[in-house]
C-alpha positions in Angstrom: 0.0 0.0 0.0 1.5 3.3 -1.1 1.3 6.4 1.5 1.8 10.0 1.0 5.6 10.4 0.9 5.6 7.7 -1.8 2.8 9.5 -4.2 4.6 13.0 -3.2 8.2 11.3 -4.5 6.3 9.6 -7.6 4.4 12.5 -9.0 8.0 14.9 -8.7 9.9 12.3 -10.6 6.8 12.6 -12.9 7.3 16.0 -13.5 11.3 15.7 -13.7 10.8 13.4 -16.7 7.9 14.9 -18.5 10.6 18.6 -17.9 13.7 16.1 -19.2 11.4 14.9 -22.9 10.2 18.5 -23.1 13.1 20.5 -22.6 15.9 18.0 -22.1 19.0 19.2 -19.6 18.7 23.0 -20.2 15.5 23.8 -17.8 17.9 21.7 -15.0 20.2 23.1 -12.6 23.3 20.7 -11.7 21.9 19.7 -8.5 18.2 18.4 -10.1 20.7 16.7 -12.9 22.2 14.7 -10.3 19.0 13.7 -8.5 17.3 13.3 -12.2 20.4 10.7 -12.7 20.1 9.1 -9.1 16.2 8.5 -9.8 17.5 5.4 -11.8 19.5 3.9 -9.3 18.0 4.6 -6.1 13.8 3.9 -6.5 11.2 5.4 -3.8 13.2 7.9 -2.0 13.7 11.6 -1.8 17.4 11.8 -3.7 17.7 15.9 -3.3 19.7 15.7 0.0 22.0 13.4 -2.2 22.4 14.9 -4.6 23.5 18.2 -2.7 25.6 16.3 -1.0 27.7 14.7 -4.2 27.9 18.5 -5.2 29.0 19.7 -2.0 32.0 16.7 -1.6 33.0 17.1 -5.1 32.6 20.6 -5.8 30.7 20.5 -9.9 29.2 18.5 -11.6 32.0 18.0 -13.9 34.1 16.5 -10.7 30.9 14.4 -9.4 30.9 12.7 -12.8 34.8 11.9 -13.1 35.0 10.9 -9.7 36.7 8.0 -8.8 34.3 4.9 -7.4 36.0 4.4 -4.2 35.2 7.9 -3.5 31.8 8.2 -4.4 31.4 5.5 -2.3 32.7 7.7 0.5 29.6 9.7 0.5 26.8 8.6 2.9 23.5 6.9 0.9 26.1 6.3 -2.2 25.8 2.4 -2.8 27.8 0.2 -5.8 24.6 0.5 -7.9 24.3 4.6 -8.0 28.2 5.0 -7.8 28.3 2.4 -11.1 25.9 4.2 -13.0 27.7 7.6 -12.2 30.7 6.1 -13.3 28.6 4.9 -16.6 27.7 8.2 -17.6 31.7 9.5 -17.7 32.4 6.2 -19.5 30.0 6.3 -21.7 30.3 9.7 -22.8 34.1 8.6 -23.6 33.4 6.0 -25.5 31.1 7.7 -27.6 33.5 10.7 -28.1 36.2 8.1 -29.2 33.5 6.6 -31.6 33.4 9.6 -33.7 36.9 8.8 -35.1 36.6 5.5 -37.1 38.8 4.8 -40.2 40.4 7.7 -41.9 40.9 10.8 -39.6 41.8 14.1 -41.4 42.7 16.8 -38.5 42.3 20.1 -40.1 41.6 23.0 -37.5 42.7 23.5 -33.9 38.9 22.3 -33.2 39.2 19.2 -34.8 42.7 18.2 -33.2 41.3 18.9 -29.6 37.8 17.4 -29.5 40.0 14.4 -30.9 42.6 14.7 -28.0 39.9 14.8 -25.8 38.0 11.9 -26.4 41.4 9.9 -25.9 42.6 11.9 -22.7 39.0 11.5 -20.9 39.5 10.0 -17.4 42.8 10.1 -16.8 44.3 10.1 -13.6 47.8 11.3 -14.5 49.7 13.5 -16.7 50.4 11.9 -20.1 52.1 13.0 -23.1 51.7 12.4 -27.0 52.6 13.0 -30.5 49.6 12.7 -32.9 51.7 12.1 -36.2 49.6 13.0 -40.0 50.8 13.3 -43.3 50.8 16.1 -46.1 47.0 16.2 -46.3 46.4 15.7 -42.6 45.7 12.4 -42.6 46.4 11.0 -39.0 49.4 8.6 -39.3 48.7 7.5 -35.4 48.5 9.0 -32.2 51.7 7.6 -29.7 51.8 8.0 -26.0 55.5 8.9 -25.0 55.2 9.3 -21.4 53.3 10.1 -18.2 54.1 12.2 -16.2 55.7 15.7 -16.4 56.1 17.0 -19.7 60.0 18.2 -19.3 63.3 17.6 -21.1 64.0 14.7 -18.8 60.8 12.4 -18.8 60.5 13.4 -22.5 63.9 14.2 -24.2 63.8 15.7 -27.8 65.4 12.7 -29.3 62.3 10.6 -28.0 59.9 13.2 -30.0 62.0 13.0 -32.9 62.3 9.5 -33.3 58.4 8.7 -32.6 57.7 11.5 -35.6 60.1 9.5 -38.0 59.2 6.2 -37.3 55.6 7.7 -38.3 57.4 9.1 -41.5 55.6 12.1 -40.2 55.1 15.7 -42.2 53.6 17.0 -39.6 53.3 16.3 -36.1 51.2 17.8 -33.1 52.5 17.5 -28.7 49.8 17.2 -26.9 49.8 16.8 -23.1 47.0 16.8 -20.3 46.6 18.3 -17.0 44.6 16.3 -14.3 43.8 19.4 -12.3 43.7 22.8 -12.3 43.4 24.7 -16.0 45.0 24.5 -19.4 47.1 27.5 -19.2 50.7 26.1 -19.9 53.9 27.0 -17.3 56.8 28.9 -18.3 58.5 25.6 -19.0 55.6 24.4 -21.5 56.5 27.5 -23.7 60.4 26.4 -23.3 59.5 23.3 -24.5 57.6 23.8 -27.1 60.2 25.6 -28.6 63.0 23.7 -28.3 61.1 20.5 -29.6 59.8 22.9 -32.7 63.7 23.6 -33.1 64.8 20.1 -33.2 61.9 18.9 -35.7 62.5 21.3 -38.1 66.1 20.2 -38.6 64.6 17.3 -40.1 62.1 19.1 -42.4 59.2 17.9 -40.0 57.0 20.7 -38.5 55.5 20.7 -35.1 52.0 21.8 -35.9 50.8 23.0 -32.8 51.4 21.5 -28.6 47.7 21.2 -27.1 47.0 21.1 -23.3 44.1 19.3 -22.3 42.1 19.3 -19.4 38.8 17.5 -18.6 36.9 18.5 -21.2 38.6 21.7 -22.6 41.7 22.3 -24.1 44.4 25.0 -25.3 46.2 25.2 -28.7 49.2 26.8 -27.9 49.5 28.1 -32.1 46.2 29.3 -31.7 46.7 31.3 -28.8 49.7 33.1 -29.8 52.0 32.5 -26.9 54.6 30.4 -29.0 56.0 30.8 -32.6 55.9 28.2 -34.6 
């Protein structure tokens, strides 16, 4: 038998869902996504308080989303089921992203080279680098992770660079590394970089197309933004 609290909870899901298929997302704010989202894992119970409290531990929705599942499981009322299907949203959105690029890839504009970057950099826990290597018509040749961790002449000498562009018989090659936290503006020592591995390339008539920094979901071309020569 079904009491008050129960037709109260069913009738504002009701009205969630029929806002969700009219509107979609946009009429949301991040806190009614989240509880929208938990209404499929957790059944017959008020999921607001929740869902505050995900965006109160995790600071965004962005952060809720790439969390970890050992610490969503940290948060009081946060079982296996709701902490796998938050997990299956940042997954899934990956592996769609990733999708997209199927057979023959031609990278043609700053856009096209970061929303590709992105869908192989999503999730990450730690800094990686690589060199996405194309030919003449920007064709991608293949995209080669060099290292993880700092992006510096130490755990990614020049040499390495240069050798992963030839053995690509690359024309033109684009850096690429992410940052887990934080924002995509590069350090002194990313411009430094950059400019020494444009240097080296050049001596052997490849050219370094741009050095992207990635993180989450956004990126920076450092060609576009006019803070290196290339």
């Amino acid at each position: 038998m079904t009491n008050a609290a129960d037709n109260l909870h069913a009738g504002h899901r009701k009205r969630m869902l029929d806002t969700f298929l009219r509107s979609g997302l946009d009429a949301f704010s991040d806190v009614e996504v989240l509880e929208f989202l938990l209404f499929y894992s957790i059944s017959r119970r008020d999921v607001n308080p929740l869902a505050h409290a995900l965006l109160r531990e995790f600071g965004s929705l962005y952060r809720v989303l790439e969390a970890p599942q050992e610490q969503l499981l940290r948060v009081p009322g946060v079982g296996e089921r709701t902490a796998a299907l938050i997990r299956l949203i940042a997954t899934l959105w990956a592996r769609t992203e990733q999708s997209r690029f199927s057979g023959e890839i031609y990278l043609r504009s700053a856009t096209e080279i970061g929303s590709y970057l992105i869908a192989q950099a999503e999730g990450l826990r730690e800094e990686r680098a690589w060199l996405l290597s194309m030919d003449a018509k920007c064709k991608l040749i293949e995209l080669r992770e060099l290292c993880r961790g700092a992006v510096n002449s130490v755990n990614l000498p020049f040499r390495k660079v240069a050798e992963a562009a030839l053995l690509a018989n690359a024309s033109t090659v684009v850096l690429a590394h992410n940052h887990t936290t934080g924002t995509t503006l590069p350090s002194p020592e990313d411009l430094e970089y950059t400019k020494g591995v444009s240097r080296v390339l050049r001596l052997m008539d490849i050219s370094l197309a741009d050095h992207f920094i990635l993180c989450g979901r956004s990126f920076l071309s450092l060609r576009s933004s006019g803070m290196v020569e290339f």
